[in-house]
C-alpha positions as CSV (number, residue, x, y, z in Angstrom):
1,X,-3.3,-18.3,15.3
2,X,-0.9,-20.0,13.6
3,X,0.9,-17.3,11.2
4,X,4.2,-18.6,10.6
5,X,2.9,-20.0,7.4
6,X,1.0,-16.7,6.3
7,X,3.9,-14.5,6.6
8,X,6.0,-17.2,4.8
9,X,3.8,-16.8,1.9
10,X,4.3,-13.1,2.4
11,X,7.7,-13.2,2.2
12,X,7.8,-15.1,-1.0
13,X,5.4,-12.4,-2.6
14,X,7.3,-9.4,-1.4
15,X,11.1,-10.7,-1.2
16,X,13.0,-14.3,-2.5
17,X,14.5,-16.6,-0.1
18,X,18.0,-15.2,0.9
19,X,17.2,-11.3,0.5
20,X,18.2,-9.1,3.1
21,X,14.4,-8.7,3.4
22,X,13.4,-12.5,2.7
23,X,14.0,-13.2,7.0
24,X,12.5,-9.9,8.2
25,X,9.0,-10.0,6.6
26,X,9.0,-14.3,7.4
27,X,9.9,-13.3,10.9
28,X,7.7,-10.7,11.7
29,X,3.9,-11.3,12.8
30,X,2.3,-8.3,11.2
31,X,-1.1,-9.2,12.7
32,X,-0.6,-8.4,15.9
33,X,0.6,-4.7,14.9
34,X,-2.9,-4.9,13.1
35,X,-5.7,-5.7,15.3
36,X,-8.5,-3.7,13.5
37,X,-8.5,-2.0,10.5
38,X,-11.0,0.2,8.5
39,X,-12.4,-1.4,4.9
40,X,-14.8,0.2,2.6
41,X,-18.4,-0.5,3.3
42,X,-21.7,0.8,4.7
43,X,-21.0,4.2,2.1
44,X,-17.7,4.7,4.2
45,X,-15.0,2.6,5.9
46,X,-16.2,0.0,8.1
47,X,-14.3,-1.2,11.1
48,X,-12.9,-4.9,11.3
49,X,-12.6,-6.7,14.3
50,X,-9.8,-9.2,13.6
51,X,-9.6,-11.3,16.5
52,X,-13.4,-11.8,15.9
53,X,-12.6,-14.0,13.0
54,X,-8.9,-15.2,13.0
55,X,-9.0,-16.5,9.8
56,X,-10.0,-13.4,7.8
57,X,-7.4,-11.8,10.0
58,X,-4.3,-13.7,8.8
59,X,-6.0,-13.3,5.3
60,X,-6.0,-10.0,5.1
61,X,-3.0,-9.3,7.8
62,X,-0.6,-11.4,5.2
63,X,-1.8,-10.2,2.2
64,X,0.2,-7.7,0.1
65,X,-2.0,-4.5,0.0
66,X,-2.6,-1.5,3.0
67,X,-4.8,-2.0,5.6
68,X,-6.6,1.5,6.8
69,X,-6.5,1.7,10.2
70,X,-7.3,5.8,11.2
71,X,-10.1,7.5,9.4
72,X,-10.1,11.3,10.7
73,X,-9.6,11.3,14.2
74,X,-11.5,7.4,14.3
75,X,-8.8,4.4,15.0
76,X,-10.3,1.2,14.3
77,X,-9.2,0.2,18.2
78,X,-11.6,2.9,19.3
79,X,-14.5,2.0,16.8
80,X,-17.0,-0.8,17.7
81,X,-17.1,-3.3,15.6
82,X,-18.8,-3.0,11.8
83,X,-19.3,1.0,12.9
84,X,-19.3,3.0,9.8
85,X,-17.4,6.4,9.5
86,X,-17.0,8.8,7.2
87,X,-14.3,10.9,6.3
88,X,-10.4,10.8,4.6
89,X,-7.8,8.2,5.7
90,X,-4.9,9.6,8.3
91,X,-3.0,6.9,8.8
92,X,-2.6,3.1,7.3
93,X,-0.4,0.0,8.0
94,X,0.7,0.3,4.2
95,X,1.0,-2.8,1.9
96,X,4.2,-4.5,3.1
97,X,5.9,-4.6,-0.4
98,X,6.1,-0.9,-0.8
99,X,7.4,-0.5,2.9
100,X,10.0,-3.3,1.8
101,X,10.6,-1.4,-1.1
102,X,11.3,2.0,0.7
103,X,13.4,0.5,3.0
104,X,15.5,-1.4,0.3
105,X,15.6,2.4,-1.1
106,X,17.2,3.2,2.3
107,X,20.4,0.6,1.1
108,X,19.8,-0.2,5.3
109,X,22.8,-2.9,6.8
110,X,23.9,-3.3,9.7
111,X,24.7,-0.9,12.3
112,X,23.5,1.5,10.5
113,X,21.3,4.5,12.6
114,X,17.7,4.6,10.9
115,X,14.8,7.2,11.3
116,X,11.7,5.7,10.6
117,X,9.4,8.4,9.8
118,X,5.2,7.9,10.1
119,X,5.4,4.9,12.9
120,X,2.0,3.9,11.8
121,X,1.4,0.4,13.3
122,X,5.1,-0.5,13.9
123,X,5.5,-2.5,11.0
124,X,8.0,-1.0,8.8
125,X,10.2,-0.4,12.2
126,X,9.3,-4.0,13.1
127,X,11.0,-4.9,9.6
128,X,13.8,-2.2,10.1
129,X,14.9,-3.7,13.6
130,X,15.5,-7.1,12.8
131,X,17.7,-5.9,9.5
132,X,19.8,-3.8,11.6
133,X,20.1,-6.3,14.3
134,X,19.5,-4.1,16.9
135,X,16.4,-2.4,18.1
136,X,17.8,0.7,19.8
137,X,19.2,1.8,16.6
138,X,15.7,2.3,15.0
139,X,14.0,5.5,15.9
140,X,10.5,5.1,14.7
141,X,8.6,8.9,14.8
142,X,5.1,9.7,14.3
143,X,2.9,13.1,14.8
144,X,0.2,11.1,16.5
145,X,0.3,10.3,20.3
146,X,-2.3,7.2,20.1
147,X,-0.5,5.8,16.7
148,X,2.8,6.0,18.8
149,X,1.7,4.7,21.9
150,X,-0.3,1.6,21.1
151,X,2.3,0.6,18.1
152,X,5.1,1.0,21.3
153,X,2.8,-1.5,23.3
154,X,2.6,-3.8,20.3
155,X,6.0,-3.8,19.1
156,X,6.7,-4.8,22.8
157,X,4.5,-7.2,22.5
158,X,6.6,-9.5,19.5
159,X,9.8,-8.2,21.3
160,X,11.1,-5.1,19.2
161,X,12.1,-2.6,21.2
162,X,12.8,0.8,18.3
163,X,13.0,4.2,19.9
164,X,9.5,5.8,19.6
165,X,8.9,9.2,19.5
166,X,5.6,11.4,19.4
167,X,6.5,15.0,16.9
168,X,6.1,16.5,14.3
169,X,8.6,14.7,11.4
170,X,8.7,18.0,9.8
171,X,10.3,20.1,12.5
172,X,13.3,19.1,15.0
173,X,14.2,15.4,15.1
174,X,15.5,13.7,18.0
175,X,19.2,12.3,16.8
176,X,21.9,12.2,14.5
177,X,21.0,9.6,11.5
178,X,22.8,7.5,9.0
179,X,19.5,6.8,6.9
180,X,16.3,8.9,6.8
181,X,13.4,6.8,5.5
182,X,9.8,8.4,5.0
183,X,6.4,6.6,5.2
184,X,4.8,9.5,4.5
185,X,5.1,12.5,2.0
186,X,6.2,16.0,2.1
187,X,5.9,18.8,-0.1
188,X,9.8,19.2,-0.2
189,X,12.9,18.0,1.8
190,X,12.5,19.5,5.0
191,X,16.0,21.3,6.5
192,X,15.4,19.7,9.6
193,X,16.4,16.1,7.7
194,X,19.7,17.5,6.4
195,X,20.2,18.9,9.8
196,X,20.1,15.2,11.3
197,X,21.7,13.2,8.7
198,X,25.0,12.4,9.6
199,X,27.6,13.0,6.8
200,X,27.0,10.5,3.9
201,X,23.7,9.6,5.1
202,X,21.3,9.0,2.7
203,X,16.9,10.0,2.6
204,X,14.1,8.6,1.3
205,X,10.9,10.1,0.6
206,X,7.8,10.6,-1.5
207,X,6.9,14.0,-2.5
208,X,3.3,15.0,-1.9
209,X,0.7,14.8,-4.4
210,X,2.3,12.4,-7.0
211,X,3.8,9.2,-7.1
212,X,8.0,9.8,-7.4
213,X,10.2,8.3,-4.9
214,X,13.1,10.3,-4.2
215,X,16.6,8.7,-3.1
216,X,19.6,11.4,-2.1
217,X,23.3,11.3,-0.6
218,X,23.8,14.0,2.1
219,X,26.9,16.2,0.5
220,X,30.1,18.0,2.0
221,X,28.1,21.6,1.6
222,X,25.1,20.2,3.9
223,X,22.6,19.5,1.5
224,X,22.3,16.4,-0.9
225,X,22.2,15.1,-4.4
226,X,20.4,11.7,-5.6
227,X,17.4,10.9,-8.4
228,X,14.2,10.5,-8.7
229,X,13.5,6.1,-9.0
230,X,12.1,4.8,-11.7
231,X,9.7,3.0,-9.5
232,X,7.1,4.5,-8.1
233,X,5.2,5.6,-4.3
234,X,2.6,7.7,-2.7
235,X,1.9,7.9,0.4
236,X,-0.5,10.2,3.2
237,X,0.7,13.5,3.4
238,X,2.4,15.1,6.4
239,X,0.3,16.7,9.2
240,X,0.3,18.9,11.6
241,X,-3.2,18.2,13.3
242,X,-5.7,15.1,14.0
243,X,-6.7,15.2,10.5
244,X,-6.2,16.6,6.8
245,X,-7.7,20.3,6.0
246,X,-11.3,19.6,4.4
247,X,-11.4,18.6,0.8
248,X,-12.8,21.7,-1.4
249,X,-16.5,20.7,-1.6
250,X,-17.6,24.1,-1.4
251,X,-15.8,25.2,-4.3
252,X,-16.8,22.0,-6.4
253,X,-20.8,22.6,-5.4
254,X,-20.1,26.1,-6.2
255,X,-18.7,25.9,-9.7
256,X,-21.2,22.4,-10.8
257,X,-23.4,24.3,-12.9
258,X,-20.9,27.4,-13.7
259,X,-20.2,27.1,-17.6
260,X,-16.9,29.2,-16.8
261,X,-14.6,29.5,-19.8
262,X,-15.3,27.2,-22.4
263,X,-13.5,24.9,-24.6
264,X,-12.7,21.6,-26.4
265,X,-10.2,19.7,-25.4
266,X,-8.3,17.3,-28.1
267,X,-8.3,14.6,-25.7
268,X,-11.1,12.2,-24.0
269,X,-11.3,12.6,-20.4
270,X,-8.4,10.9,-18.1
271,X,-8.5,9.8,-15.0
272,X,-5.3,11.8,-13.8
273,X,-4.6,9.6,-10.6
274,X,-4.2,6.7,-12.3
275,X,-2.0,8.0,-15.0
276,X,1.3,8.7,-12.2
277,X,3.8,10.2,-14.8
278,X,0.9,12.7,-15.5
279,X,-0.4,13.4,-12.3
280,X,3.2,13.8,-10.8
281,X,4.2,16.0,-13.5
282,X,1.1,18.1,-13.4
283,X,1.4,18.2,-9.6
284,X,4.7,19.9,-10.0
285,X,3.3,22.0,-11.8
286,X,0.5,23.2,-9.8
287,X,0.9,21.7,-6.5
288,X,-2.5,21.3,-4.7
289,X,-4.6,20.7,-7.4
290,X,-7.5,17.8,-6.3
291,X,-9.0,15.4,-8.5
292,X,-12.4,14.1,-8.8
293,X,-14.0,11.7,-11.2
294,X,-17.5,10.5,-12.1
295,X,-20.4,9.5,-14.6
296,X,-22.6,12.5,-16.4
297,X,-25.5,11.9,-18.2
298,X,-26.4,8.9,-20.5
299,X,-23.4,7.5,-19.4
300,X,-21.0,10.5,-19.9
301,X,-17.1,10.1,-18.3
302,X,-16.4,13.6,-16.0
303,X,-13.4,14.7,-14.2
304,X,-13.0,17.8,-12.2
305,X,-9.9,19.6,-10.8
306,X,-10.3,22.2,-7.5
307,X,-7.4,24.5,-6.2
308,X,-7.3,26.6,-3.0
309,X,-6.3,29.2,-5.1
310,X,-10.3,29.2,-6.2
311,X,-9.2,28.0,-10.2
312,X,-11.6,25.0,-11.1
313,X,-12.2,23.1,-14.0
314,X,-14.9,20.3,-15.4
315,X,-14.6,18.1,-18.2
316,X,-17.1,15.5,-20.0
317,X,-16.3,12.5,-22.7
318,X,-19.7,11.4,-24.1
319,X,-20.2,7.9,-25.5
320,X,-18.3,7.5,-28.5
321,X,-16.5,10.9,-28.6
322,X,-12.5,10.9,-28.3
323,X,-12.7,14.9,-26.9
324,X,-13.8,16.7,-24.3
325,X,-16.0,19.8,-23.5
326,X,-14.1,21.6,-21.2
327,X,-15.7,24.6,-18.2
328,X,-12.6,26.3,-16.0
329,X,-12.4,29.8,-14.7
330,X,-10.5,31.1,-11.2
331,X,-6.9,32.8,-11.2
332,X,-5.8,29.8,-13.5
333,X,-6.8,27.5,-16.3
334,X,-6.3,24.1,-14.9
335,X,-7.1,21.8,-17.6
336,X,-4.5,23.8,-20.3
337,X,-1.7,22.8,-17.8
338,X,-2.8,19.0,-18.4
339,X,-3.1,19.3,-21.8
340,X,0.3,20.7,-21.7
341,X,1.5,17.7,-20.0
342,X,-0.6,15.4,-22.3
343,X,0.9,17.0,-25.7
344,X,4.2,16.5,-24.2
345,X,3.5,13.2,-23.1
346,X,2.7,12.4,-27.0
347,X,5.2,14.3,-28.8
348,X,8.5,13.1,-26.6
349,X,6.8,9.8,-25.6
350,X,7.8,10.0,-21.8
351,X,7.5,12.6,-19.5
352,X,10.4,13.9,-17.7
353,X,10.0,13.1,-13.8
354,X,11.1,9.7,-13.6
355,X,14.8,9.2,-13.4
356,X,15.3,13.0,-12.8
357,X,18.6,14.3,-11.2
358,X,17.9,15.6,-7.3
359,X,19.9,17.8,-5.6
360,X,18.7,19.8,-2.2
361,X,20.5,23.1,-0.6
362,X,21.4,22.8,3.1
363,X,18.0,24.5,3.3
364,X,16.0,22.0,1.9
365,X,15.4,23.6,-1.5
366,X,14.7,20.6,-3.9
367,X,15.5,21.0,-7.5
368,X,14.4,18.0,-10.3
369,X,16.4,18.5,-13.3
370,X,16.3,15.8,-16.9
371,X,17.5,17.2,-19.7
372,X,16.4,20.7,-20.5
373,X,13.3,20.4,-18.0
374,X,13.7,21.6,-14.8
375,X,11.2,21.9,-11.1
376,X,11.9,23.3,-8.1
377,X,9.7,22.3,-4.9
């Protein structure tokens, strides 16, 4: 395959010509850390076979978006080709202009000693080694032994040569580093991180469940201080096991005909996922919460939101209403907390998330403050 001119065109989508990222995506032949890849198809995700048809390969190997590449416990190396599985996306090659943009987050030059947290196929620690100019100061960590091990054998492969390390990116890390950058999100800044940044090092992260990017200076005390960026991220989740805890379908087939507590909202049904100020704001303020959304009747718009905690809540926009008939019940009334958010959203105009300051305790404690709003994690 000739992909010189593919990642070329990459480059000029994701960087400009003389960026300290412009050389690294150019350089880098992405395809090979992306063999075969998982798309939706078949009423699942549908393994790819790359090197079966080379040129939909550099197609969709150069293209800006994420290629799925683990469903469950299912690579798409171990799947036969066009098998159909089911289940919830553990781990992706992620669309190169958000790993670029993470990575410029990192402020990364060299010399510099970089973590590369959720190895994934390589790629971002691919991108990272040929900015710092030398491999062996890239430590590239990931929870799962398979994803380690064959993005070690193909990263050897186009002659990158990164630490690579199989843990848990949570707990203990292996070193002592001047940047921490995370392809994967956590619920709040572990200790552990603060523990192995040197002094003046700097993190970055996503927090779980919404889209805000989070950018902090290690301080003198141990902990750190930064903001939340304007621009936004989200990423998988950390785990600890092969795959993510089972999605609550219980309590949604449970509570689908259960009229609860009801009530009319002022507001049509949202699709809270794709509105990220709202969904990261409401996800601060119950963290957990899952969405799902769907068609009712005659062409009804429904949403539902689940919670461990057993609260639920299901809402419905007919045709030509601007309201919604709400049904919630458990420990807490879900869809008040995102009408809160909505009303607030309205009366101030913005929502306070973005651009908020950041500071973390030695202990990890994270703390969002913007005006007179504050969250802690």
């Amino acid at each position: 395959m000739d992909w010189k001119p593919y990642a070329a065109s990459l480059a000029a989508d994701v960087a400009y010509p003389g960026s300290d990222w412009w050389e690294p995506v150019r350089e880098t032949p992405r395809h090979v850390l992306v063999e075969r890849w998982f798309a939706p198809g078949g009423g699942g995700w549908q393994a790819v076979d790359g090197p079966a048809d080379p040129e939909a390969w550099a197609g969709a190997a150069y293209a800006n978006r994420t290629l799925v590449t683990q469903v469950g416990a299912m690579h798409a190396d171990r799947a036969a080709p066009e098998q159909v599985v089911t289940g919830h996306p553990t781990s992706s090659s992620t669309e190169p202009g958000l790993v670029v943009s993470m990575l410029r987050h990192g402020r990364l030059t060299p010399g510099l000693r970089l973590l590369d947290l959720a190895t994934g196929s390589g790629y971002s620690a691919a991108l990272a080694c040929h900015r710092l100019g030398d491999d062996r100061l890239v430590t590239t960590l990931d929870v799962d032994p398979y994803l380690t091990r064959a993005a070690a054998e193909r990263l050897d492969r186009i002659g990158r040569h990164p630490v690579v390390v199989t843990a848990d990116g949570t707990g203990e890390l292996p070193g002592t580093f001047d940047r921490i950058v995370s392809m994967v999100s956590v619920p709040r800044i572990p200790s552990t991180w603060l523990t192995a940044l040197a002094p003046g090092g700097r993190l970055v992260t996503t927090i779980t469940g919404t889209g805000l990017i989070i950018t902090a200076d290690k301080t003198e005390d141990g902990g750190a201080r930064g903001r939340v960026e304007w621009d936004r991220a989200a990423f998988m989740a950390t785990r600890t096991g092969a795959a993510y805890p089972p999605p609550l379908n219980e309590l949604f087939v449970s509570t689908a005909e259960d009229d609860g507590e009801t009530s009319v909202s002022p507001f049509p049904v949202l699709d809270v996922m794709q509105a990220w100020e709202v969904w990261s704001m409401l996800t601060l303020l119950a963290p957990g919460i899952e969405h799902r959304t769907g068609t009712g009747p005659g062409g009804s718009r429904m949403t539902w939101m689940l919670h461990a905690d057993g609260s639920w809540a299901r809402a419905t926009t007919r045709p030509g209403d601007r309201t919604a008939t709400v049904h919630q019940g458990g420990p807490r009334r879900l869809y008040d907390l995102l009408d809160e958010v909505r009303w607030r959203w309205i009366e101030e105009g913005e929502l306070p998330v973005y651009g908020a300051e950041v500071t973390v305790t030695p202990e990890g404690e994270t703390t969002l403050t913007r005006g007179g709003w504050a969250a802690v994690l």
